[in-house]
C-alpha positions as CSV (number, residue, x, y, z in Angstrom):
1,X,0.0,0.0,0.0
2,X,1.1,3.0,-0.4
3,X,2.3,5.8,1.7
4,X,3.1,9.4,2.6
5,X,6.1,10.8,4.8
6,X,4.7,13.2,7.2
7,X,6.8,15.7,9.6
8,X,4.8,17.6,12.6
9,X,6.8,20.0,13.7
10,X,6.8,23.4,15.8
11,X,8.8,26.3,16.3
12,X,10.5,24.1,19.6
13,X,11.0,20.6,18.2
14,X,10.2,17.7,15.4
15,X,7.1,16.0,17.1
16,X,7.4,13.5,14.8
17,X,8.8,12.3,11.5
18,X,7.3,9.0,10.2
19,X,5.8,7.2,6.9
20,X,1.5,7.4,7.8
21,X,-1.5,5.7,5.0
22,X,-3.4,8.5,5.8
23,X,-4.4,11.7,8.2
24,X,-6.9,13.8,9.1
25,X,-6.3,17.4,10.1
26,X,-8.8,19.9,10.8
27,X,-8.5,23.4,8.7
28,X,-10.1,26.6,9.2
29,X,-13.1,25.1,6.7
30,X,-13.5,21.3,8.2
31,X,-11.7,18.5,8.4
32,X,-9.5,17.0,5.1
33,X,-8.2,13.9,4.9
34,X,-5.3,13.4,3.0
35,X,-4.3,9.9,1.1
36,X,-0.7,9.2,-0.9
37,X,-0.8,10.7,-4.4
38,X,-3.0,14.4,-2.5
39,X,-3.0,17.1,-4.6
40,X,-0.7,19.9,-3.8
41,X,-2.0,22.3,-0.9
42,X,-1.2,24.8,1.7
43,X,-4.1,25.2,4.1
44,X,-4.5,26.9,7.8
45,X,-4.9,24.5,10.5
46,X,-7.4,25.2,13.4
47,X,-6.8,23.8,17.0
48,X,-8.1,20.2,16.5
49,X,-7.1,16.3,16.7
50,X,-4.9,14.7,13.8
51,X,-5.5,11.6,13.4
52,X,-2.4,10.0,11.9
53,X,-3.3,6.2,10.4
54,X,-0.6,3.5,10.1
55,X,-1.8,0.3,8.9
56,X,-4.5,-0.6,11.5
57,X,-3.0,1.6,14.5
58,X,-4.8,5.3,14.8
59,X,-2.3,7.6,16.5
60,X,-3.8,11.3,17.7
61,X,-2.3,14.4,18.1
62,X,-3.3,17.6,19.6
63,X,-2.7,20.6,17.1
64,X,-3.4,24.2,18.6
65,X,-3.7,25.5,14.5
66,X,-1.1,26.2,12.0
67,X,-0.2,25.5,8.8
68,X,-0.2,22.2,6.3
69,X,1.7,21.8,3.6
70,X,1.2,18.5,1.0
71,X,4.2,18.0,-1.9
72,X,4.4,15.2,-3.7
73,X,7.4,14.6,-1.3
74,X,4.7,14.4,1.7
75,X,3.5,16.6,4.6
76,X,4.7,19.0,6.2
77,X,2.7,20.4,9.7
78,X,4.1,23.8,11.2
79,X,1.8,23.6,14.2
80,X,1.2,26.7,16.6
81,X,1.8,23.7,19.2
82,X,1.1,20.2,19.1
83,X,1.1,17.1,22.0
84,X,0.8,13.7,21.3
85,X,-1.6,12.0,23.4
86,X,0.5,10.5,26.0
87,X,2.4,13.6,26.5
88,X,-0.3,16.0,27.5
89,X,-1.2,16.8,31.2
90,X,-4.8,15.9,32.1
91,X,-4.8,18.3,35.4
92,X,-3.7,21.0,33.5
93,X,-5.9,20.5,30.5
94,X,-9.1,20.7,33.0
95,X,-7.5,23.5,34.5
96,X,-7.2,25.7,31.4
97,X,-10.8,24.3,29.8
98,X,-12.1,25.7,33.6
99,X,-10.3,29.0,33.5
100,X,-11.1,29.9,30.0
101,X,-14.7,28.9,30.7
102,X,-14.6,31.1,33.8
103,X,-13.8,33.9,31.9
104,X,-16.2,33.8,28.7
105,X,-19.1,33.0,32.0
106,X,-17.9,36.5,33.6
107,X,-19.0,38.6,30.5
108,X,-16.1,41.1,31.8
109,X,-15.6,44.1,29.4
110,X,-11.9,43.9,29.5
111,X,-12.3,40.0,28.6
112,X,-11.3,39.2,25.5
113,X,-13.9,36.9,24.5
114,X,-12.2,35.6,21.0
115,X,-8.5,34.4,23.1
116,X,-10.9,33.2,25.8
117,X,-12.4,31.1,23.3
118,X,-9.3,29.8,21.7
119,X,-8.2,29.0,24.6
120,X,-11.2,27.0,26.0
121,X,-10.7,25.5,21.6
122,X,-7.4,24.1,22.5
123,X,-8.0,22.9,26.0
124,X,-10.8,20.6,24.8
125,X,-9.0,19.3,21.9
126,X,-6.2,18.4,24.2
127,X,-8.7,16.5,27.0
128,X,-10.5,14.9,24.4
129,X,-6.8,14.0,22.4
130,X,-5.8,12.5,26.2
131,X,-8.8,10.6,26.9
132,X,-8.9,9.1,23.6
133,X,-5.5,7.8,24.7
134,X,-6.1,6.7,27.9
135,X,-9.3,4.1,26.9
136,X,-7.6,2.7,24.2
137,X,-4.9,1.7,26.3
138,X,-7.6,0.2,28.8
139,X,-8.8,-1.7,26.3
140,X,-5.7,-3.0,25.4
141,X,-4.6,-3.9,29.3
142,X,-7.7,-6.2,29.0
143,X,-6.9,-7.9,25.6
């Protein structure tokens, strides 16, 4: 079967470099699914999961937006930031999704509502990214 080289990266460090079948990454207009032999495109990523498919293994990332890139030598992600599943912090996910919520539910005038949003965006990407993880592994500890 074929396949596509793929590099997430940010502007701290190569999240990963690896050969996927397929991905899904959610742009600014929806989600696209790209498949070895994609046309050429540059598109603007929202915070959202990226699914990254390797033969019957699904692997998730959490991307806070950015950009995508497809050549006919692969993909390229430059990601605003991006965690793989096992690395994000559960605690501190809630945390942010409670503060960010907080602060759109205070309707303060000096709040700025759009960043607030973002934020609160990103934080639930990243819990449900995390979750995601953490009952597939479950299952798997009872295979």
């Amino acid at each position: 079967m074929p396949q596509l080289h793929l590099d997430v990266l940010t502007a701290e460090r190569t999240v990963l470099s690896m050969t996927v079948d397929a991905l899904v990454a959610t742009t600014v207009e929806g989600q696209i699914g790209i498949l070895p032999g994609h046309a050429t495109l540059v598109t603007l990523l929202r915070a959202g999961e990226l699914m990254l498919r390797t033969g019957p293994e699904d692997r998730y990332l959490a991307v806070s937006g950015g950009l995508l890139e497809v050549t006919s030598q692969g993909v390229v992600i430059l990601a605003d930031a991006c965690e793989r599943a096992d690395e994000i912090d559960m605690q501190r996910a809630e945390e942010a999704r409670r503060s960010a919520e907080e602060l759109l539910g205070a309707g303060a005038p000096e709040t700025d509502s759009a960043a607030a949003e973002a934020a609160l965006r990103r934080a639930l990407v990243r819990l449900k990214v995390a979750d995601r993880y953490r009952r597939r592994a479950r299952r798997r500890a009872f295979e």
